[in-house]
C-alpha positions in Angstrom: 105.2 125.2 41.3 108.6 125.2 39.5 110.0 122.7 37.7 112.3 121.9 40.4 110.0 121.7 43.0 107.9 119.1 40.8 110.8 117.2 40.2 110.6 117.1 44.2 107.6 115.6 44.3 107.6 113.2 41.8 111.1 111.5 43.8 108.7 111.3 47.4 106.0 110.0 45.3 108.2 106.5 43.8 109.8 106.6 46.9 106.4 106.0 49.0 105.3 103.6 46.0 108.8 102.1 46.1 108.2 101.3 50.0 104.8 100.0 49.9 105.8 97.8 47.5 108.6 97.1 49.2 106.7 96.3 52.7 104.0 94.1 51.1 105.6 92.1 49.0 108.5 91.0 51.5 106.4 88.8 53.6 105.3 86.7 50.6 109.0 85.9 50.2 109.5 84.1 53.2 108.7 80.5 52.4 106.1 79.5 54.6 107.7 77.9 58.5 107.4 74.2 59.0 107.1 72.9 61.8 108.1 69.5 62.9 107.9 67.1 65.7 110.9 63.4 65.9 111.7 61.3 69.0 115.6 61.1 68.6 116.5 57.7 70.3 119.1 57.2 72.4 123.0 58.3 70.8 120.7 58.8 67.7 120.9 61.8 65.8 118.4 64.0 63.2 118.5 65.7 60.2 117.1 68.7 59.7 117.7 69.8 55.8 118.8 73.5 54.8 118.0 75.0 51.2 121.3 76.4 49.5 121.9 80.1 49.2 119.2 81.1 52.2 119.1 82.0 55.6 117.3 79.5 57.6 115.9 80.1 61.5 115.0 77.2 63.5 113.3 77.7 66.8 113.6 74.7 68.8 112.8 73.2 72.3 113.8 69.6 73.6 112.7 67.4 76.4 116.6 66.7 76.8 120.2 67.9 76.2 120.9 68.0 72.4 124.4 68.8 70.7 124.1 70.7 67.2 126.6 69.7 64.7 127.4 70.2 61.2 126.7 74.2 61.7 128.8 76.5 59.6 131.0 79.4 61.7 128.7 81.8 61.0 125.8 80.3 62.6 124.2 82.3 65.8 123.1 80.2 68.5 120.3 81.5 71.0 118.7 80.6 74.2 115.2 82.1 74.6 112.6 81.7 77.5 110.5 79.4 75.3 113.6 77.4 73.7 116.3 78.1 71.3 117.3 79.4 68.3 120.0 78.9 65.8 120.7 81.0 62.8 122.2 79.5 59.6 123.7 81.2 56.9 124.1 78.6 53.8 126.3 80.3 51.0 126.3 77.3 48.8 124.3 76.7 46.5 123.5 73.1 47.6 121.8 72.1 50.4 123.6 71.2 53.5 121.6 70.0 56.9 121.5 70.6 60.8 122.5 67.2 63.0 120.9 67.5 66.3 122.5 64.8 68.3 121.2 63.2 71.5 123.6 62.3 73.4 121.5 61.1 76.3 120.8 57.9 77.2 117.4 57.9 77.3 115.0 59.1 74.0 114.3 62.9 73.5 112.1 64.5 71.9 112.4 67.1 69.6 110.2 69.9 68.3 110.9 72.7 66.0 109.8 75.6 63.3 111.8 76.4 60.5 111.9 79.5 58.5 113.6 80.4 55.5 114.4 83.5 53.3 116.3 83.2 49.8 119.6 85.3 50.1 119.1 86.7 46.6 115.5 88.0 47.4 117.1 89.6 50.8 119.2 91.4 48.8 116.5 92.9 46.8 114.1 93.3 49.5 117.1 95.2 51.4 118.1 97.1 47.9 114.4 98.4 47.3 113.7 99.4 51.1 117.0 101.5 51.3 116.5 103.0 47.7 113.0 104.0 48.7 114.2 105.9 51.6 116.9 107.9 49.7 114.1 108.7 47.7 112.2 110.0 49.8 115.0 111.8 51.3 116.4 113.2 48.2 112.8 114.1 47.3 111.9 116.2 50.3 115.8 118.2 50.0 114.9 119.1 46.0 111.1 120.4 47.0 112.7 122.5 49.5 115.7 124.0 47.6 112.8 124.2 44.5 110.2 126.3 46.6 113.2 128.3 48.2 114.4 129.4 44.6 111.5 129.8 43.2 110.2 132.5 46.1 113.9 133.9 45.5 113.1 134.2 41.6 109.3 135.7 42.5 110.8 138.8 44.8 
């Protein structure tokens, strides 16, 4: 095997280390979901708190109509079969909050499940996968240009 070739090899070789790291230490970054029950009375209103510089997902169902306020533009609001689910994007570095308001006039209650990931760590997650698989990539493309010039240099 020629040099190039090796070289090659070695690039796929930290690229798969590169990804398995990558793909086992994510999920320990995700602070654990908590979960949460609150009977919101009558015009009454809840706050739900949101860690600065993360990405927080609340999954939420209601025995009522609630109004979210205090969400920034770049919040993504869902419905899904088994509730909803906003999005939050909080850029700042201090923590901001979710009002879910109950409009109703009759108590509601409220359950949800919050998750949150740390921008920063994102970032790096998201830096270390895509490095990995240019790795890889460039890896494969140098052990095939190595073994095609070294049977070039051998005939």
């Amino acid at each position: 095997m020629n040099k190039l070739a090796l070289i090659g090899v070695i690039l796929i070789i930290i690229g798969l280390v590169l990804f398995v790291l990558d793909s086992t230490v994510a999920p320990t970054l995700i602070k654990p979901s908590v979960s949460g029950s609150t009977v919101i009375p009558s015009k009454g209103e809840f706050r739900l708190p949101l860690a600065g510089n993360s990405i927080t997902a609340v999954q939420y169902n209601s025995s009522g109509t609630l109004q979210l306020e205090n969400l920034p533009s770049t919040s993504v609001k869902e419905n899904l079969s088994q509730g909803h689910l906003v999005t939050v994007e909080n850029l700042n570095s201090t923590p901001s909050y979710i009002v879910f308001y109950n409009p109703n006039s009759y108590n509601v209650t409220l359950t949800y499940k919050e998750s949150i990931v740390n921008i920063g760590q994102a970032a790096t997650i998201g830096i270390l996968f895509i490095g990995s698989i240019a790795m890889f990539i460039v890896g494969v493309v140098i052990v095939i240009f190595g073994f095609i010039r070294g049977r070039r240099r051998a005939s």
